[in-house]
C-alpha positions in Angstrom: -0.4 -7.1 4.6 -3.1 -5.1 3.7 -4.7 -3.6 0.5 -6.0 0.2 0.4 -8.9 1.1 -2.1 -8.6 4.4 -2.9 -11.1 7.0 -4.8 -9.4 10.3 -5.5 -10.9 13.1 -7.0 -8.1 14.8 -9.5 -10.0 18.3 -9.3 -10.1 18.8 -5.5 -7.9 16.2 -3.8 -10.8 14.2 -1.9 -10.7 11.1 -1.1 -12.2 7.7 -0.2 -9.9 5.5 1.4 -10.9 1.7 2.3 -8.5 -0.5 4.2 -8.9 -4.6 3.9 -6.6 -6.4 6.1 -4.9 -9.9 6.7 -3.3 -11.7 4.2 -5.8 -11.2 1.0 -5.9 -7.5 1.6 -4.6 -7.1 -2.1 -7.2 -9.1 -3.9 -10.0 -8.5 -1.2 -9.6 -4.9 -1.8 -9.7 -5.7 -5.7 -12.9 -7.9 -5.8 -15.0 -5.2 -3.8 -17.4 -5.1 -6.5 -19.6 -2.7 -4.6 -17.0 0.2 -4.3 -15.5 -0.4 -7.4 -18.8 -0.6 -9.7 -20.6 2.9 -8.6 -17.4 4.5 -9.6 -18.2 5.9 -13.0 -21.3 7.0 -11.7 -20.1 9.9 -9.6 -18.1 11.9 -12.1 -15.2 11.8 -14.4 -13.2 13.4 -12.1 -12.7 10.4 -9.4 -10.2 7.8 -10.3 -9.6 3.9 -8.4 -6.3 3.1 -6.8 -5.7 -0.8 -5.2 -2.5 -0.5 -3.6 -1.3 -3.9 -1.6 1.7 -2.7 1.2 2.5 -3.6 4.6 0.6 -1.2 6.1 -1.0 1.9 5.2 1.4 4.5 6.9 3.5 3.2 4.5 1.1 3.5 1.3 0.5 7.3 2.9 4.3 7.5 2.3 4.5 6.1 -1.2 1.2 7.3 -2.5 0.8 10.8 -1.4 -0.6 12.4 -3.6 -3.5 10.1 -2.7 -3.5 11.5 0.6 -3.3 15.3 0.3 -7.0 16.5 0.0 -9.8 16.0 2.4 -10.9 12.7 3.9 -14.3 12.1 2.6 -14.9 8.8 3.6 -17.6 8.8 6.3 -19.4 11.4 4.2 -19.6 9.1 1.0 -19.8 5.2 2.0 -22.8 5.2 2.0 -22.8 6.1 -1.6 -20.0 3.9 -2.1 -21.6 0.5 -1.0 
């Protein structure tokens, strides 16, 4: 099981995408205060997906529209955290 943390930027398609594994994923990736609390912060544009699946190929599959922009993850944690 894992849970997916997802910032998405309606305008562009970018995203953030961070992966908790094991068998809190769901609620670890829920209770990541420091991800989830500088989100309004960054624009009106960006909205927060928790997502709890079996894997993340499969939340790629279900949730794509999540996953059709650019990858902006190493660029931004640091902002995130």
């Amino acid at each position: 099981m894992v849970g997916v943390l997802i910032r998405y930027n309606r305008r562009n398609g970018d995203r953030v995408v961070k992966v908790f594994d094991g068998p809190n994923g769901y609620l670890d990736a829920s209770r990541d205060r420091g991800f989830l609390r500088d989100m309004g912060k960054i624009g009106t544009d960006w909205e927060v997906a928790v997502i709890g699946s079996d894997s993340l190929e499969t939340v790629k599959r279900t949730h794509s529209r999540y996953f059709s922009g650019h990858d902006r993850t190493r660029e931004l944690e640091a902002r995130f955290s």
